[in-house]
C-alpha positions as CSV (number, residue, x, y, z in Angstrom):
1,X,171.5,-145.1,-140.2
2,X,170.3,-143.8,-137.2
3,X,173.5,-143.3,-135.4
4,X,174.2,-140.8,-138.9
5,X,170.7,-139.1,-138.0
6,X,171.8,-138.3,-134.4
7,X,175.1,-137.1,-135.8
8,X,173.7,-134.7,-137.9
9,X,171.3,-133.6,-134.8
10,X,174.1,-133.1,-132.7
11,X,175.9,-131.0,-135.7
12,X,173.4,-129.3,-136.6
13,X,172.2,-128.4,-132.5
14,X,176.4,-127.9,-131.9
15,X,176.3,-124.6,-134.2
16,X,174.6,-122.0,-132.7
17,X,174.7,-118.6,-131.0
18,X,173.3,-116.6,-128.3
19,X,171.1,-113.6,-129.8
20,X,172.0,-110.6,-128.6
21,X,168.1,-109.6,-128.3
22,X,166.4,-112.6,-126.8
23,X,169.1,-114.6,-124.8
24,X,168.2,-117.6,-126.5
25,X,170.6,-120.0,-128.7
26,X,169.8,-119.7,-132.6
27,X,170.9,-122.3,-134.8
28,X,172.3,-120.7,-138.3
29,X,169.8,-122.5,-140.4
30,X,167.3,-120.7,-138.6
31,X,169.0,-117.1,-137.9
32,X,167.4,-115.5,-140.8
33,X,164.2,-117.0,-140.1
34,X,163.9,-115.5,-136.6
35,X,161.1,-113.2,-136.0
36,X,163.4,-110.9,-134.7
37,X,165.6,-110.9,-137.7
38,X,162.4,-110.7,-139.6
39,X,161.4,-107.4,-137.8
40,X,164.5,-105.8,-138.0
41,X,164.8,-106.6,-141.9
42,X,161.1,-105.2,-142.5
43,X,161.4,-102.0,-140.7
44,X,165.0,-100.7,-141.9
45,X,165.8,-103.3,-144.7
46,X,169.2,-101.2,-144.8
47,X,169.9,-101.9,-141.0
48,X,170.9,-105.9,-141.7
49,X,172.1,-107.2,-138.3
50,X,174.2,-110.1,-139.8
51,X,175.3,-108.3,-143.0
52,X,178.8,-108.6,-143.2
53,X,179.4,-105.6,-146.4
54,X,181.0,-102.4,-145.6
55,X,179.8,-100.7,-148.4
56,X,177.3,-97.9,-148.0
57,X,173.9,-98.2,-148.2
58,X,172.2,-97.5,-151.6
59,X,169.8,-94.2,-151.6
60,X,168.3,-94.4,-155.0
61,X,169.6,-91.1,-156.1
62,X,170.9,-91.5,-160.3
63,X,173.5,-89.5,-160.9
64,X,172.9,-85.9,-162.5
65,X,175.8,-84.6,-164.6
66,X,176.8,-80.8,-163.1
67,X,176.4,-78.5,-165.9
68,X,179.0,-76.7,-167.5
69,X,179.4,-72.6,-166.5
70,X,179.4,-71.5,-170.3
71,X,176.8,-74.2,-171.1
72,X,174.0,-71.4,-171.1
73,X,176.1,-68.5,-173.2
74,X,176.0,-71.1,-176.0
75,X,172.4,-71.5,-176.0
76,X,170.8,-69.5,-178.7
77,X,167.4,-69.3,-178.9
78,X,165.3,-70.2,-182.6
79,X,164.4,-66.4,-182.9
80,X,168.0,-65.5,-183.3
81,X,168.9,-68.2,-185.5
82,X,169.5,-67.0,-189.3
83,X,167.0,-68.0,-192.0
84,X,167.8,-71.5,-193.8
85,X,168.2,-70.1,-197.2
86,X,170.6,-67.4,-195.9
87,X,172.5,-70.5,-194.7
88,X,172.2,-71.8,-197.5
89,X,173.4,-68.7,-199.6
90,X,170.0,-68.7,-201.8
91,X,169.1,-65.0,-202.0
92,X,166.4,-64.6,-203.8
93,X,166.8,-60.5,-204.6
94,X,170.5,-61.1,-205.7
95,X,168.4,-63.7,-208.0
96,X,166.3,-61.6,-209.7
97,X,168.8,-58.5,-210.0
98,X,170.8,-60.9,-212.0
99,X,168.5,-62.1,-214.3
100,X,166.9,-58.5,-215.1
101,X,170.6,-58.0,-215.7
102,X,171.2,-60.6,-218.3
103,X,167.4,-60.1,-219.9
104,X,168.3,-56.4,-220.2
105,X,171.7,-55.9,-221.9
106,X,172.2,-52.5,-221.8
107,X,171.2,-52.1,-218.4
108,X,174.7,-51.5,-216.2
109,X,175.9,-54.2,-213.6
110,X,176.1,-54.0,-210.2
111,X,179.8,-55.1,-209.6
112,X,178.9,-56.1,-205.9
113,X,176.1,-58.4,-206.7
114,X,177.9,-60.0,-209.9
115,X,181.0,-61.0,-207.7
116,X,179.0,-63.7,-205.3
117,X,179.2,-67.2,-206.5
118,X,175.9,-67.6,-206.3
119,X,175.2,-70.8,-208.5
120,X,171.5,-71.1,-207.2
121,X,170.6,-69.9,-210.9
122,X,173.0,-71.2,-213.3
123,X,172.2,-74.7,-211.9
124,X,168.4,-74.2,-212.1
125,X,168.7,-72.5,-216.1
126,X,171.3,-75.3,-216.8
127,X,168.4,-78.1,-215.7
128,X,166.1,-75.7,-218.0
129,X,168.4,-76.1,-220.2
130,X,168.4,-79.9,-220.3
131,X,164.5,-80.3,-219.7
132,X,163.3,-78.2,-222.7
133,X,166.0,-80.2,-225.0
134,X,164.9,-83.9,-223.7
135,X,161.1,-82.8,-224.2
136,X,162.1,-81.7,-227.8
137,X,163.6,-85.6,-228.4
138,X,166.9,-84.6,-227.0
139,X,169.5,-86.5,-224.5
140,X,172.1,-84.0,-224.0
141,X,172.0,-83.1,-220.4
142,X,175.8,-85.2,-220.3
143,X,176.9,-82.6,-222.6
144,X,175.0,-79.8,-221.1
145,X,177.1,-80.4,-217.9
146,X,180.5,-81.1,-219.9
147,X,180.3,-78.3,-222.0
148,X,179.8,-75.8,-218.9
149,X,182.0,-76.6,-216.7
150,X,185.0,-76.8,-219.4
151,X,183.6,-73.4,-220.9
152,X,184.3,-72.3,-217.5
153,X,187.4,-72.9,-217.1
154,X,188.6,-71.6,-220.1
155,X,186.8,-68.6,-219.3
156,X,188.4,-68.2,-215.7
157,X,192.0,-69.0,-217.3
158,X,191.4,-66.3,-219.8
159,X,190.1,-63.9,-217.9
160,X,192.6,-63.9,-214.8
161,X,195.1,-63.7,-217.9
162,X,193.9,-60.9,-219.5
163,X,192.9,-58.5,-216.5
164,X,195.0,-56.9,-213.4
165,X,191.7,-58.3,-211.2
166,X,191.6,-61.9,-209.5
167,X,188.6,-63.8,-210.2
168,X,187.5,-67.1,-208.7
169,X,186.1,-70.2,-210.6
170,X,182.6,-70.2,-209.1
171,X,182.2,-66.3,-210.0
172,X,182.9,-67.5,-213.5
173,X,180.6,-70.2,-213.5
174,X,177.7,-67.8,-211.4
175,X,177.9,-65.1,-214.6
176,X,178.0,-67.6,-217.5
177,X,175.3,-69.9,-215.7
178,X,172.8,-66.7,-215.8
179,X,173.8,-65.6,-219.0
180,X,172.5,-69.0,-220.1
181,X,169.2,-67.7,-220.1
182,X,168.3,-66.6,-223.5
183,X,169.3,-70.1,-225.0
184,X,166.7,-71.7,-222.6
185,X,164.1,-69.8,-223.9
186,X,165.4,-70.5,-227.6
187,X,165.3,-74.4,-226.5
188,X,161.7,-74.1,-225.3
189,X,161.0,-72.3,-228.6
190,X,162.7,-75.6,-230.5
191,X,159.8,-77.6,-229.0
192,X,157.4,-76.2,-230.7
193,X,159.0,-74.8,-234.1
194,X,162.2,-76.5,-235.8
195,X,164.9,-74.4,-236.1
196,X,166.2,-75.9,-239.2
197,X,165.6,-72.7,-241.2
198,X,166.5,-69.6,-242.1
199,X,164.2,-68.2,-239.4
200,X,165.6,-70.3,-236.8
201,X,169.3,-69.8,-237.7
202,X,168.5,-65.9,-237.7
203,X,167.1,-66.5,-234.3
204,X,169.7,-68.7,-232.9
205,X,172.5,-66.1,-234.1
206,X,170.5,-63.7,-232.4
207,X,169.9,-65.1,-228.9
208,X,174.1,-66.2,-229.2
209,X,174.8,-62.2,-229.9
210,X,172.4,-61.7,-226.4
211,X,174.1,-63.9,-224.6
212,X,177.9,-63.2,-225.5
213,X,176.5,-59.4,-224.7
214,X,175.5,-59.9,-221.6
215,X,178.2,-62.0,-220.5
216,X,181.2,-59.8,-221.6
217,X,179.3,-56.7,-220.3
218,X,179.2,-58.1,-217.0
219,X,182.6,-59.2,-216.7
220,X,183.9,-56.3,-218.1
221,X,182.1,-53.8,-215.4
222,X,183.4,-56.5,-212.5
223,X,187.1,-56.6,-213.2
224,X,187.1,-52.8,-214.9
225,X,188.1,-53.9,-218.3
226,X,187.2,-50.7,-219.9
227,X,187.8,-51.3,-224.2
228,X,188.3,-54.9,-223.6
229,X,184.4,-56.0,-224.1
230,X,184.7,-57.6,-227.6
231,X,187.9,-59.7,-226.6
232,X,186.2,-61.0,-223.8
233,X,182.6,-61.7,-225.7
234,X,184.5,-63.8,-228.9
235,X,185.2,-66.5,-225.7
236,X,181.4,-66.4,-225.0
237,X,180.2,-66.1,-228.5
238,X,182.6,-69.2,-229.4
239,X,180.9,-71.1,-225.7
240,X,177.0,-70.3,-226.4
241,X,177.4,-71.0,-230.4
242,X,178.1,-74.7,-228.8
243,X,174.9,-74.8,-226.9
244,X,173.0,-73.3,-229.8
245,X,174.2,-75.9,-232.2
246,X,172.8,-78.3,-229.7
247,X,169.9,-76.5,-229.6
248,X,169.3,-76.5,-233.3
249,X,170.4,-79.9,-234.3
């Protein structure tokens, strides 16, 4: 056992080097405990005497991403940024001229505002629609929805048919959702007052006649189908008789 101990002594006393500093052997297991190692590491911890890496020192810097030259041209400020209904195509004066259109059926329309498919309305009135029938005891928004959209396209099929004018499905569907107007209000009436009668069939027939009016007027002035108005309303007097039927029974 203790010739072992003085081996390891004389290993251990074996390996060692002359600092360059003091003059003075250093055995490894005490190299980077020197106080001369220990004052070189504190004052420049990146200057390591004994480091063997070749790799340059780390400064600390994270890396910033060099901007782009267009990046700035592409910046818009919020102030010149369109409003978010006018992104959304909601106009709310295309919405109104519309309905005092359809409320006023001898008033002329204005081909450039009837041609947007603007379905802002027709989606509201059709809701109306549904509302004012469920308070009155009635489920029949399934055939609300049903019967619109294949009114629709029967009236986009006839209507490219019959005039020299292309017009698109949501155009359609924008001038017959407005029109829809006077059978809301007859619906709201059917709350309040059945319209099993005499009085309500005369008022039903009437608010159809308004509607089919309105409707054929409009499409008539859009696509200039001059003496063509009653072939086009008996399409929309045939479409609104099935909402007032739902409307009166």
């Amino acid at each position: 056992m203790g010739e072992l101990r003085q081996f390891d002594q004389d290993f251990y006393q074996s390996e060692y080097y002359i600092d360059d500093q003091t003059q003075e052997p250093c055995g490894y297991d005490t190299a980077y405990t020197s106080p001369h190692y220990q004052d070189v590491v504190y004052a420049s911890p990146t200057s390591d005497p004994y480091a063997q890496s070749t790799e340059p020192p780390y400064t600390g810097q994270m890396f910033q991403p060099a901007a782009s030259p267009g990046a700035a041209e592409h910046t818009d400020s919020f102030e010149e940024e369109p409003p978010l209904l006018e992104e959304l195509g909601i106009n709310f004066d295309h919405i109104w001229q519309k309905t005092l259109t359809v409320l006023n059926p001898m008033k002329p329309a204005d081909g450039s505002i009837m041609n947007e498919t603007d379905l802002t309305g027709p989606v509201i009135f059709c809701i109306a629609l549904g509302a004012t029938l469920l308070m009155a005891g009635k489920v029949h928004f399934g055939y609300v929805y049903g019967i619109s959209a294949l009114g629709c396209a029967g009236m986009y099929i006839l209507l490219n048919l019959m005039s020299v004018y292309t017009i698109s499905y949501g155009c359609v569907a924008s001038v017959l959702g407005y029109c829809l107007l006077p059978m809301v209000a007859l619906s709201a009436f059917a709350v309040f007052y059945s319209l099993q009668g005499v009085l309500g069939t005369l008022l039903a027939f009437f608010v159809i006649g308004w509607c089919s009016l309105s409707a054929s007027k409009i499409f008539t002035s859009t696509l200039d189908m001059g003496g063509q108005q009653l072939l086009v309303a008996y399409p929309c007097t045939l479409l609104y008789g099935v909402f007032a039927l739902l409307t009166i029974f």
